[in-house]
VEXPANU-839605 format. One record per residue: x, y, z of N, C-alpha, C in turn. Coordinates in pm, whole numbers, plus 50000, padded with zeros to 5 digits. Example, Ala and Ser with C-alpha at 12.3 -4.5 7.8 and 13.67 -1.06 7.14 Angstrom:
BEGIN
513194943150780512304955050780513204967050780
512854977550708513674989450714512905000350787
***
This chain:
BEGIN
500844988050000500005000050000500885012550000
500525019249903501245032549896500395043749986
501095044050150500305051850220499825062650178
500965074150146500735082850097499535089850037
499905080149895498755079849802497455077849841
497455066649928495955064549969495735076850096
496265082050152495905091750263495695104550162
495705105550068495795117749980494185115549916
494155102349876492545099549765491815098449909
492035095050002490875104150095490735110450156
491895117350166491675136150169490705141850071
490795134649986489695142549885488115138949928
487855128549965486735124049983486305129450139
487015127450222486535128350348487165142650412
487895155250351488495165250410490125159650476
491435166850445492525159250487492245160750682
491575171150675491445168950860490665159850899
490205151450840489335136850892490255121450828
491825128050848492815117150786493815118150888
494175104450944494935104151036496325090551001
497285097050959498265085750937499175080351048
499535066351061500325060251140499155067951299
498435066151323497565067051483497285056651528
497965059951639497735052651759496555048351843
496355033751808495175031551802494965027951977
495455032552064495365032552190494755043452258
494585055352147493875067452171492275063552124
491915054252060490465045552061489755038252059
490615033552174489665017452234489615024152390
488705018552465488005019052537489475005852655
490485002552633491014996652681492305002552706
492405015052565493445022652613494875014052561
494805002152476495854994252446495914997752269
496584994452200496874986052023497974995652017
498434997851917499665000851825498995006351680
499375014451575499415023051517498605018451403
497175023451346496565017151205497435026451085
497575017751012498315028750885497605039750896
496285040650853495415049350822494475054350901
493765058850938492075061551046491415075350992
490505073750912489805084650884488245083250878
488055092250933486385098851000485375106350886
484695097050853483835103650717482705106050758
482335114150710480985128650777480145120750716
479795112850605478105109650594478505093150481
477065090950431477075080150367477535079650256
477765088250202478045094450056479715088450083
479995094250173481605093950205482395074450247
481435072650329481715059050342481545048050243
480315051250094480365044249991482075044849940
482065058049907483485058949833484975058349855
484635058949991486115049950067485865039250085
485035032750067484845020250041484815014049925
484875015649826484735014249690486405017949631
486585028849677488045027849687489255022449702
488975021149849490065007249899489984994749841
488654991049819488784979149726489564978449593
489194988649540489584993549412490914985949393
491634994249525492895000349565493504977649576
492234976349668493204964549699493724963049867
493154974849937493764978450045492434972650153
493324964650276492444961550367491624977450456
490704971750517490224986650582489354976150723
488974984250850488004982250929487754990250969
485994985151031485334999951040484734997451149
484835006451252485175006451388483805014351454
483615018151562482305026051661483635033051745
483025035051880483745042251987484485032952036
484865018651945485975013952056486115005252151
484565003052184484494996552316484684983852345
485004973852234484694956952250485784954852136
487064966352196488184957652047489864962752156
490034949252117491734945952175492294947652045
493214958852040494254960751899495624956551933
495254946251877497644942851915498154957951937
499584950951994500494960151965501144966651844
501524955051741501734960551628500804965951551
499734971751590498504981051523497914971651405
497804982751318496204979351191497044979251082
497244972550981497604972750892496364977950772
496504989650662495574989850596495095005550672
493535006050642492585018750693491805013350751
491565023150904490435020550984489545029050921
487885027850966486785038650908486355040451056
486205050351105485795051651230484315063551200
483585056151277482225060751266481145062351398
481575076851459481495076451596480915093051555
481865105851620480705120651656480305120751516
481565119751427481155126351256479775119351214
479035108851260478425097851169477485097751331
476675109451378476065105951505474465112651500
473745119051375472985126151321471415117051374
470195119451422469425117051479467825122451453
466575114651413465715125151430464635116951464
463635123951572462525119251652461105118451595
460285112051510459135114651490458355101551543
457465110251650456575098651723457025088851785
456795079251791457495067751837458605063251787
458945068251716460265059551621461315069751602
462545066551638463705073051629464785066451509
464775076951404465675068551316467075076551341
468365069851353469805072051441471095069551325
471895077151313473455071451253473765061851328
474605052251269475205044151330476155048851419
477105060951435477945063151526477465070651656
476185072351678475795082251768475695067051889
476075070052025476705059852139474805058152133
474475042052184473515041252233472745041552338
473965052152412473585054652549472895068152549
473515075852443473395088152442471685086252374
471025075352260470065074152256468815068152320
469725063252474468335060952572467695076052631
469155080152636468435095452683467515106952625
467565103952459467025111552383465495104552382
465555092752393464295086452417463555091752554
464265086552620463545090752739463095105452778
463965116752717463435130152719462205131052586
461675125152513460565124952423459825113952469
460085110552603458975101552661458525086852628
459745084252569459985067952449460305060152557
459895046652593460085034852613460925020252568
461855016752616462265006752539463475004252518
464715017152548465515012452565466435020952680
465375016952801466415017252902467875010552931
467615000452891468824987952911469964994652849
470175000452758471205006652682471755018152745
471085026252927471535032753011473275027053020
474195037253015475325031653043476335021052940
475655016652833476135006252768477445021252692
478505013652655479655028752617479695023052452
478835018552378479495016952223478385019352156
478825024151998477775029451970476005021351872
475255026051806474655020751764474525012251671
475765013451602476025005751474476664991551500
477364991851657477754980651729477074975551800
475904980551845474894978551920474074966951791
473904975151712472984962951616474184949351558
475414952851508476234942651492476254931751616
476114933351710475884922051774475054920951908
473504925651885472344925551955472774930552106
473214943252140473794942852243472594945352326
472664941552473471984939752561472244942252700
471204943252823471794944452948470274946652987
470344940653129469224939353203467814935553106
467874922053122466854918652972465884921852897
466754935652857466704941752735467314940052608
467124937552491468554939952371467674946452294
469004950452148468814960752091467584956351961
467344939951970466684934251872465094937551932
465204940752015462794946652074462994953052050
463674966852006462994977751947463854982151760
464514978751727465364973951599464324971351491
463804982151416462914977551306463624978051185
464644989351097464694986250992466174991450975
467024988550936468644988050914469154994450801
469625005050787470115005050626471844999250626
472234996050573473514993050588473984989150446
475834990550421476644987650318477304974850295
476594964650185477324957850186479044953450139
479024943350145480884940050135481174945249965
480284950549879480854957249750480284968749731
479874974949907479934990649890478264998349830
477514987849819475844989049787474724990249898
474044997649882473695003149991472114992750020
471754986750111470984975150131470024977450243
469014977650288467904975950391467294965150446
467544960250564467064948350661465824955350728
464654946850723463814948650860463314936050908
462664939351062462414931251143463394918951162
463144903851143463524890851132464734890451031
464954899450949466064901650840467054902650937
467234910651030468274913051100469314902251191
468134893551176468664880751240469444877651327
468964884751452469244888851546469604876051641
471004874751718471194859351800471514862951900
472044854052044473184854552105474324868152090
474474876752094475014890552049475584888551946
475104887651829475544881651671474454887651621
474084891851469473174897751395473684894051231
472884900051126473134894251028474574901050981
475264913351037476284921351041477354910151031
477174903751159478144892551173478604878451076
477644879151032477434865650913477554871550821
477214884350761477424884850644478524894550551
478744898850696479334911650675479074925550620
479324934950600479214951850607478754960250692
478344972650667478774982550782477054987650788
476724989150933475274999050954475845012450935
474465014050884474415029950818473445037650895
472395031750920471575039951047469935031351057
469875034051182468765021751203467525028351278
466225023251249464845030851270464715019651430
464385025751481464255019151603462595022051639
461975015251663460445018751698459865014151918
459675027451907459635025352072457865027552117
457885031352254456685031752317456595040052358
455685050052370454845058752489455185053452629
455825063352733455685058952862456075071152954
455805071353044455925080553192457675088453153
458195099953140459195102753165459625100053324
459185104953422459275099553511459455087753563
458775076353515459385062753513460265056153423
460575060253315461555056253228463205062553292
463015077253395464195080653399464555071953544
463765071153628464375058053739464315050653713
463975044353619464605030853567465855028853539
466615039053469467805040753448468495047453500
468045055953604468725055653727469175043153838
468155033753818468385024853845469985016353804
469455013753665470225006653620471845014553605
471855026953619473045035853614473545034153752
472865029453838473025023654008474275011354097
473415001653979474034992953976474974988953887
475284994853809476634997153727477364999053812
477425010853851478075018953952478905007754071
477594999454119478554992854227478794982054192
478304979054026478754959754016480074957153915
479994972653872481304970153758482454981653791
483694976753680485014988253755485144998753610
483635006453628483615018553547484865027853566
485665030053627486975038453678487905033953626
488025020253525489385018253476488735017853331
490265013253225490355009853143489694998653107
488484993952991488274979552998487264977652914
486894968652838485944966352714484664960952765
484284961652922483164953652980483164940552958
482324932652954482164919952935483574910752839
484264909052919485044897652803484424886252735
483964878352809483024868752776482004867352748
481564862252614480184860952640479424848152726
478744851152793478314843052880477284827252853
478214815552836478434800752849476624799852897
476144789052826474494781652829474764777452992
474154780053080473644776353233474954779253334
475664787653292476834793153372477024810853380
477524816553471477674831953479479304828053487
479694840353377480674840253350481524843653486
481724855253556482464863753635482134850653780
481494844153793481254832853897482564820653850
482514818153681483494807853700484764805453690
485174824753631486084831153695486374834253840
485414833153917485854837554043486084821154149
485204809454112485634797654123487004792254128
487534800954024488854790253944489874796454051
489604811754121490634815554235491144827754131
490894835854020491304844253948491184855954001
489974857654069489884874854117491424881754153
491054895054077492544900554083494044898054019
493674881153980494494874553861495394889153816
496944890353779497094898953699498514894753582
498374898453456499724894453384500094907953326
501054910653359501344929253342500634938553367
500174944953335499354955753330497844951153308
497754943353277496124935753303495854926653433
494634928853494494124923353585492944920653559
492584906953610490754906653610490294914253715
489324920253735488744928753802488284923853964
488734929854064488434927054176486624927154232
486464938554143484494942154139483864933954079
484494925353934483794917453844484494911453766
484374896353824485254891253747485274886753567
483964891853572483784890453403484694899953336
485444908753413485824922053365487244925253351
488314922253227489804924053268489914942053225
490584945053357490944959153341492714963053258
492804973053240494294979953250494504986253390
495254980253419495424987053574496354995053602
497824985453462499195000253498499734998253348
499135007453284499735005953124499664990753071
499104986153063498874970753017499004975452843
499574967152800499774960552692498824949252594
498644952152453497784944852463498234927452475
499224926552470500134912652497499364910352595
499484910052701498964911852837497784909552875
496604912652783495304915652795495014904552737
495834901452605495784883552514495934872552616
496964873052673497644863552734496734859752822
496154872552924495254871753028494264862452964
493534866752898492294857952801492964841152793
493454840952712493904826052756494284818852839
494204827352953495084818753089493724816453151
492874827353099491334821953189491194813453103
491044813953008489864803752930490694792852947
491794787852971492294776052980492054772753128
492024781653225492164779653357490284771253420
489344781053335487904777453354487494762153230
488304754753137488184743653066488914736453187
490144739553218490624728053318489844721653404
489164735253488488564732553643486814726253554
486164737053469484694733253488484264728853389
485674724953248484924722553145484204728453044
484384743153067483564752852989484274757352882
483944758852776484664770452738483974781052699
485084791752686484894808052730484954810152593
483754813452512484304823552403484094839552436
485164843252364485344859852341484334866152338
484064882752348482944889652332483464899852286
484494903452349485424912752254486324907252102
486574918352038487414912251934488594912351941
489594909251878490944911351927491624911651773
491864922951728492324927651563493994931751565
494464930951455495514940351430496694929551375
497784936651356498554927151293499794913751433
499324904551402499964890551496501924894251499
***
């Protein structure tokens, strides 16, 4: 890949101030760890993401396309290729009646609140969740049994040759925090969400609520992607971590979390070495003792 060149053809497309070469991709993850993507540039609308997408292919050049960060371990040796990051630039919103249609980069926390100040129902659960909507539908995210698939009506999104495509309802195919994103690949573009009439007043202690118990069940104060695991058929994850004798577990700069053991933090500059390693020492440590195994919930990208 001729960096250069390619940081130049999307300067044209996306403004050279929404082009970021050799960045450090530790300035956007939510873990605070990876090493440097060739490329990372922030494209203001759909128009922009067809044609850097259409581009790089063109080009031949790998690319990923990222939210705020929250559920990705980037090696150390960074991203090879272009990230597409689609977070404030890509966060555009509008309310009619019950139904809120959203960019994919606007956080879906920030859209329980917009709900709940227009008196919408439905997605409290998304109080507190830190990633945004376009990751929210890539893999049905959820909390307090809520997910993003009860109120998720119609999807526009890009497929893998850059064509612009619409899912609704059962299309979305919504699983286990998996969606049709996951199987089939390409990127959400912005999604109609259809909610309910309800009490502002009771929709906002609800999530006061649930902003409550965050507070005292998880280690919101550090570095950390929330949930490592997704959580095993008739087992709680952070229980069979805490079984195996792990609490506090630490391999450099990563520790599993003393508050939750579902939860590996950065505690002193952790590395993402560190954060890998950790992951496998549980998941081998919880197959030894209970037989389980632990798959991932986070991703873990970049060059090996």
């Amino acid at each position: 890949m001729d960096k250069n060149y390619i940081a130049g053809a999307l300067g044209e497309i996306a403004g050279t101030e929404n082009v970021f070469v050799d960045e450090p991709m530790k300035n956007h993850t939510s873990f605070k760890v990876g090493g440097p993507a060739d490329i990372l540039v922030t494209p203001k609308n759909t128009a922009d993401v067809c044609r850097i997408v259409k581009l790089l292919k063109n080009e031949g050049v790998p690319f990923f396309i990222m939210g705020n960060g929250t559920n990705l371990v980037v090696r150390d040796k960074g991203i090879r290729g272009v990230v597409i990051k689609l977070l404030d630039n890509f966060s555009r919103y509008t309310v009619k009646g019950d139904v809120i249609e959203a960019e994919a980069g606007i956080l879906i926390s920030k859209l329980s609140r917009i709900a709940m100040e227009h008196g919408l129902t439905g997605l409290e659960f998304a109080e507190g969740i830190p990633g945004t909507l376009g990751g929210a539908i890539a893999m049905n995210a959820g909390a307090y049994n809520g997910e993003i698939r009860d109120v998720a009506e119609r999807t526009e999104y890009m497929d893998m040759n850059g064509d612009i495509r619409t899912v609704c309802g059962s299309e979305h195919q919504f699983g286990k925090r998996t969606s049709f994103i996951q199987t089939r690949g390409g990127v959400v573009l912005k999604t109609e969400l259809r909610l309910k009439k309800g009490s502002v007043d009771e929709i906002k202690a609800l999530m006061d609520e649930f902003k409550r118990r965050r507070k005292e069940t998880q280690p919101l104060e550090l570095p950390s992607a929330g949930s490592v695991f997704k959580r095993p058929e008739g087992y709680y994850t952070g229980k069979l971590v805490q079984d195996c004798g792990l609490r506090g577990y630490r391999i450099g700069g990563a520790e599993v979390s003393t508050k939750h053991c579902g939860f590996i933090v950065n505690i002193d500059n952790a590395k993402a070495e560190d954060i890998i390693n950790l992951i496998k020492h549980i998941q081998y440590t919880v197959k030894d003792r209970f037989g389980v195994d632990l798959q991932t919930e986070v991703k873990i990208i970049g060059e090996e």
